[in-house]
C-alpha positions as a LaTeX table, in Angstrom:
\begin{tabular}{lrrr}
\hline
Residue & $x$ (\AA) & $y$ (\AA) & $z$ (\AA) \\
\hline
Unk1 & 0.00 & 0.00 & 0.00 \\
Unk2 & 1.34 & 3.43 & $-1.00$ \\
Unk3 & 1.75 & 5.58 & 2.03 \\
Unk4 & 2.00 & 9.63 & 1.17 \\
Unk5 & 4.31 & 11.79 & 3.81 \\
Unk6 & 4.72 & 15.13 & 3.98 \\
Unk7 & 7.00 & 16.73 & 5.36 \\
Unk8 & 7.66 & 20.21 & 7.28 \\
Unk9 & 10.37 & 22.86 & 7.93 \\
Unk10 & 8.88 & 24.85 & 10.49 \\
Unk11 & 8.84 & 28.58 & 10.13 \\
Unk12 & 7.31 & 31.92 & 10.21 \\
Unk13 & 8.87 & 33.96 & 7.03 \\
Unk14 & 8.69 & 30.48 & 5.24 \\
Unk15 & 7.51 & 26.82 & 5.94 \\
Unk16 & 9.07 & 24.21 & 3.63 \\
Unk17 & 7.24 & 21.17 & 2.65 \\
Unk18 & 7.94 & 18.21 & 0.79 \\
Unk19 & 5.58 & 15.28 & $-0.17$ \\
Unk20 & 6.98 & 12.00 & $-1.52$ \\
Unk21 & 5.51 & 8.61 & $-1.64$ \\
Unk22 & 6.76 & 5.10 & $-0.25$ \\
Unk23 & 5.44 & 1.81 & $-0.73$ \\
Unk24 & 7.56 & 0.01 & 1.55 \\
Unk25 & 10.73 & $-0.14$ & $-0.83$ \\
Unk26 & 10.31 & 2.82 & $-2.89$ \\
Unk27 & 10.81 & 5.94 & $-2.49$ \\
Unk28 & 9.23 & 9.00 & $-5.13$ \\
Unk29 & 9.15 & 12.55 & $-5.11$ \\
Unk30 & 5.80 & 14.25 & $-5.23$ \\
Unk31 & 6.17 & 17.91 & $-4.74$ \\
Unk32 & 7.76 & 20.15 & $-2.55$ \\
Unk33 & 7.45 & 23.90 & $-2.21$ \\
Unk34 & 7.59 & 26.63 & $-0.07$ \\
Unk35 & 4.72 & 28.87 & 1.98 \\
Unk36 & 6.16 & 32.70 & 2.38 \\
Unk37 & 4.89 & 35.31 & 4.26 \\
Unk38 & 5.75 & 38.84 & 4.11 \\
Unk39 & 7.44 & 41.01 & 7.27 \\
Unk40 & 5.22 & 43.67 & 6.78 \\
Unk41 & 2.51 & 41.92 & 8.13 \\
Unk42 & 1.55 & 41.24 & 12.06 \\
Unk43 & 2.52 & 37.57 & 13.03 \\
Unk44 & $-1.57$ & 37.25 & 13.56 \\
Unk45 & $-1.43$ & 38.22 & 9.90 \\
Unk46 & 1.27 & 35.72 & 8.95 \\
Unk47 & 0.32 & 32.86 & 11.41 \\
Unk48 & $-2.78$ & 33.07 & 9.47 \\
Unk49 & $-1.84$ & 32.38 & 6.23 \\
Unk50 & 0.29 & 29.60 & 7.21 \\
Unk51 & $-2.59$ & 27.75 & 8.16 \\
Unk52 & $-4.38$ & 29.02 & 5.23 \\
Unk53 & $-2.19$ & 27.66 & 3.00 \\
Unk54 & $-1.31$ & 24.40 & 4.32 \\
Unk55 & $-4.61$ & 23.65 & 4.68 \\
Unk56 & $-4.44$ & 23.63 & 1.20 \\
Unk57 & $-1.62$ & 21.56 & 0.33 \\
Unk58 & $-3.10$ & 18.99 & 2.57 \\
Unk59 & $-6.31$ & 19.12 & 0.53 \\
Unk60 & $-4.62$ & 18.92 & $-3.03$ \\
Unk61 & $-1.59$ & 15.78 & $-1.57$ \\
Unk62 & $-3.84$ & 13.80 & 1.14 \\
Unk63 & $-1.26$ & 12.62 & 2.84 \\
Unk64 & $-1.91$ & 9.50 & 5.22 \\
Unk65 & 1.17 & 11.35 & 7.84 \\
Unk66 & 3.36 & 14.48 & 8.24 \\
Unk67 & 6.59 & 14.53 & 9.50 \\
Unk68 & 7.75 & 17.56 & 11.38 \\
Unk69 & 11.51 & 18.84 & 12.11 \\
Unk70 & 11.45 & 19.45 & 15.92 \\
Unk71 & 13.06 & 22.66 & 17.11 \\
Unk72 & 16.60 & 23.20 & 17.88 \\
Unk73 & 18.27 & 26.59 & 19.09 \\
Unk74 & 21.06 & 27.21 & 21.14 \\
Unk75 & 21.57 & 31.21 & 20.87 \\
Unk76 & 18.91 & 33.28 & 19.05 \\
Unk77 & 15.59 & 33.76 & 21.51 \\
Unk78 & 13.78 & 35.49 & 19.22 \\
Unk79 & 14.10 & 33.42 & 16.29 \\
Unk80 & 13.39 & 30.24 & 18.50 \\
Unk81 & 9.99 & 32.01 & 20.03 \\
Unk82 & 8.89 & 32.84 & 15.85 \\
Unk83 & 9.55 & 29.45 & 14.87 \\
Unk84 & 7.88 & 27.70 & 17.56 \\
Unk85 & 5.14 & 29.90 & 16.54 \\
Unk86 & 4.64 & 29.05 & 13.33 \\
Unk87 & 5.68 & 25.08 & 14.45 \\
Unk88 & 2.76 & 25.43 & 16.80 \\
Unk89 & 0.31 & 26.60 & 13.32 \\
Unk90 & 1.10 & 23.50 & 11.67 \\
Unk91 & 0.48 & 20.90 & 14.23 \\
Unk92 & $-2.81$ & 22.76 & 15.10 \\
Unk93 & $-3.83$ & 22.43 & 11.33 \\
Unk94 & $-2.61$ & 18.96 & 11.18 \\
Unk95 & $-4.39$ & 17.47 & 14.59 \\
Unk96 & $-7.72$ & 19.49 & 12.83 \\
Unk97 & $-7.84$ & 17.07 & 9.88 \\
Unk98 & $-6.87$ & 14.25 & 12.52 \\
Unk99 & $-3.45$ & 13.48 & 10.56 \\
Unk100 & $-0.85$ & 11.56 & 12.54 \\
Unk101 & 2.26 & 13.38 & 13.21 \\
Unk102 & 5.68 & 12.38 & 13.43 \\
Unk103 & 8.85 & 14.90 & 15.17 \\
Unk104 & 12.33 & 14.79 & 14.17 \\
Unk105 & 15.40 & 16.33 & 15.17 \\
Unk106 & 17.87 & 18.06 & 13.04 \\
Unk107 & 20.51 & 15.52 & 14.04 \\
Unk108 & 18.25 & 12.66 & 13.52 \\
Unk109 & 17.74 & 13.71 & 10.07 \\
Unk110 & 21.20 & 14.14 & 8.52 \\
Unk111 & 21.84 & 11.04 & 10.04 \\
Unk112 & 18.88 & 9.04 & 8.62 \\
Unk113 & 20.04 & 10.83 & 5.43 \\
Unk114 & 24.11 & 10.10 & 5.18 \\
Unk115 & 24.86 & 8.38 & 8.07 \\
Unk116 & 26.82 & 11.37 & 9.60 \\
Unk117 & 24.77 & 13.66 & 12.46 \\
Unk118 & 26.79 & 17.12 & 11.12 \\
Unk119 & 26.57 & 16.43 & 7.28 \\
Unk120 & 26.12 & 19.96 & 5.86 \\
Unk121 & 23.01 & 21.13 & 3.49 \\
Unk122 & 24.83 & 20.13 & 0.60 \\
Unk123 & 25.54 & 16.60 & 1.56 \\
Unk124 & 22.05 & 16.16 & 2.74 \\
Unk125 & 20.58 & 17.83 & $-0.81$ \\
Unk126 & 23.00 & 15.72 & $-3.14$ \\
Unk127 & 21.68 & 12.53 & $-1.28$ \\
Unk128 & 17.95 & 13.97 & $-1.78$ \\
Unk129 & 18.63 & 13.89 & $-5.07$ \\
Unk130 & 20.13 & 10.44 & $-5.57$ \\
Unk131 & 17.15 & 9.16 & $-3.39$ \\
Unk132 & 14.90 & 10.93 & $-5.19$ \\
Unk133 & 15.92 & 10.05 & $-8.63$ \\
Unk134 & 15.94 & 14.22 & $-9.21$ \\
Unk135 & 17.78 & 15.93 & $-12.22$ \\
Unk136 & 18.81 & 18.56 & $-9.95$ \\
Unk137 & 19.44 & 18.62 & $-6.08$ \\
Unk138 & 16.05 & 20.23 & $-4.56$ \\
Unk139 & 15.88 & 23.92 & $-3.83$ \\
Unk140 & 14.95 & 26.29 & $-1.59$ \\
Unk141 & 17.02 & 24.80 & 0.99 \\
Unk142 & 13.66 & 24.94 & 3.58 \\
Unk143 & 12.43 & 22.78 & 0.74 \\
Unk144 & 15.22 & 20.49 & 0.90 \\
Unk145 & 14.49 & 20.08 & 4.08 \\
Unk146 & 11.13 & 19.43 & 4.18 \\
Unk147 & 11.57 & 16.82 & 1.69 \\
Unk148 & 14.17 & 15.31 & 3.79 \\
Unk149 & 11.81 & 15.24 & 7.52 \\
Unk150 & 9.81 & 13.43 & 4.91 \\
Unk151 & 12.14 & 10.80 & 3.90 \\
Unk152 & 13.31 & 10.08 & 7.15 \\
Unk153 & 9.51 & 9.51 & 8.48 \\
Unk154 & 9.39 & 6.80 & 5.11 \\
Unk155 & 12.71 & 4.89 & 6.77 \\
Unk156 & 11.83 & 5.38 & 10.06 \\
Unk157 & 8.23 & 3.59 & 8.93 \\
Unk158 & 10.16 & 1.08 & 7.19 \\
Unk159 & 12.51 & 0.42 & 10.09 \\
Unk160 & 9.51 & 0.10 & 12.83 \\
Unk161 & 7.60 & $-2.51$ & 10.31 \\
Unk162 & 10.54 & $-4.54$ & 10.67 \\
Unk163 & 10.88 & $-4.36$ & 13.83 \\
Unk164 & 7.34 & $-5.34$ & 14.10 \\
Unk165 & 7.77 & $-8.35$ & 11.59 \\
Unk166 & 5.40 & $-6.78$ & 9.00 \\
\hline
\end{tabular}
């Protein structure tokens, strides 16, 4: 059965998503994109249209899960309080269309991705696109990292039906 993910790069100026399919064995590249919103607007505003606008992608990909990058900041306050923000948006919008959600760290996803905790946004693109079968390594980078929260929710699937014995 062909399980759709999406996946999520939290944000407030822009939320990266990526969709891909897995059956199991296989995994394919669907979409992935990028929701902006504009400074000049109150975060009501922008929080807003987040929501907005996922709601839509959910509608046009149905996905059966999303995958969410948790939060990780070690200096910048501000930035950390905005993001968790906008993180908070999308799993409100998710739990609303009673989609299961999935969390994973930074570290757990260059690591699902190359094998290496610190690999670098390069290393992790370049492997999205060998994975991925793209012509050209996926951009924006919030993109590219949407698409890989999703690809490490696929293995982490396919690693907990093994464990399982499915």
């Amino acid at each position: 059965m062909t399980q759709i993910i999406l996946g999520l790069d939290p944000g407030t100026a822009i939320v990266g998503y990526g969709i891909i399919a897995t059956d199991g064995q296989k995994i394919s590249h669907i979409a992935h994109g990028c929701i902006t919103t504009s400074k000049e607007h109150p975060m009501p505003t922008r929080l807003n249209q987040i929501a907005k606008e996922l709601r839509n992608v959910l509608r046009q990909f149905q996905p059966d899960i999303v995958a969410v990058e948790d939060l990780f900041f070690a200096k910048n306050v501000t930035t950390a309080i905005s993001v968790a923000q906008g993180r908070g948006v999308l799993l409100q919008t998710v739990a609303n269309l009673k989609i299961p959600v999935e969390h994973y760290t930074p570290m757990q996803v260059k690591q699902a991705l190359t094998g290496y905790g610190r690999a670098d946004k390069a290393q992790i693109q370049k492997m999205l696109q060998l994975l991925l079968g793209l012509s050209t390594v996926p951009h924006p980078d919030d993109a590219a990292d949407a698409l890989a929260i999703a690809v490490t929710c696929a293995n982490s699937s396919k690693l907990a039906s093994l464990k399982r014995g499915i």
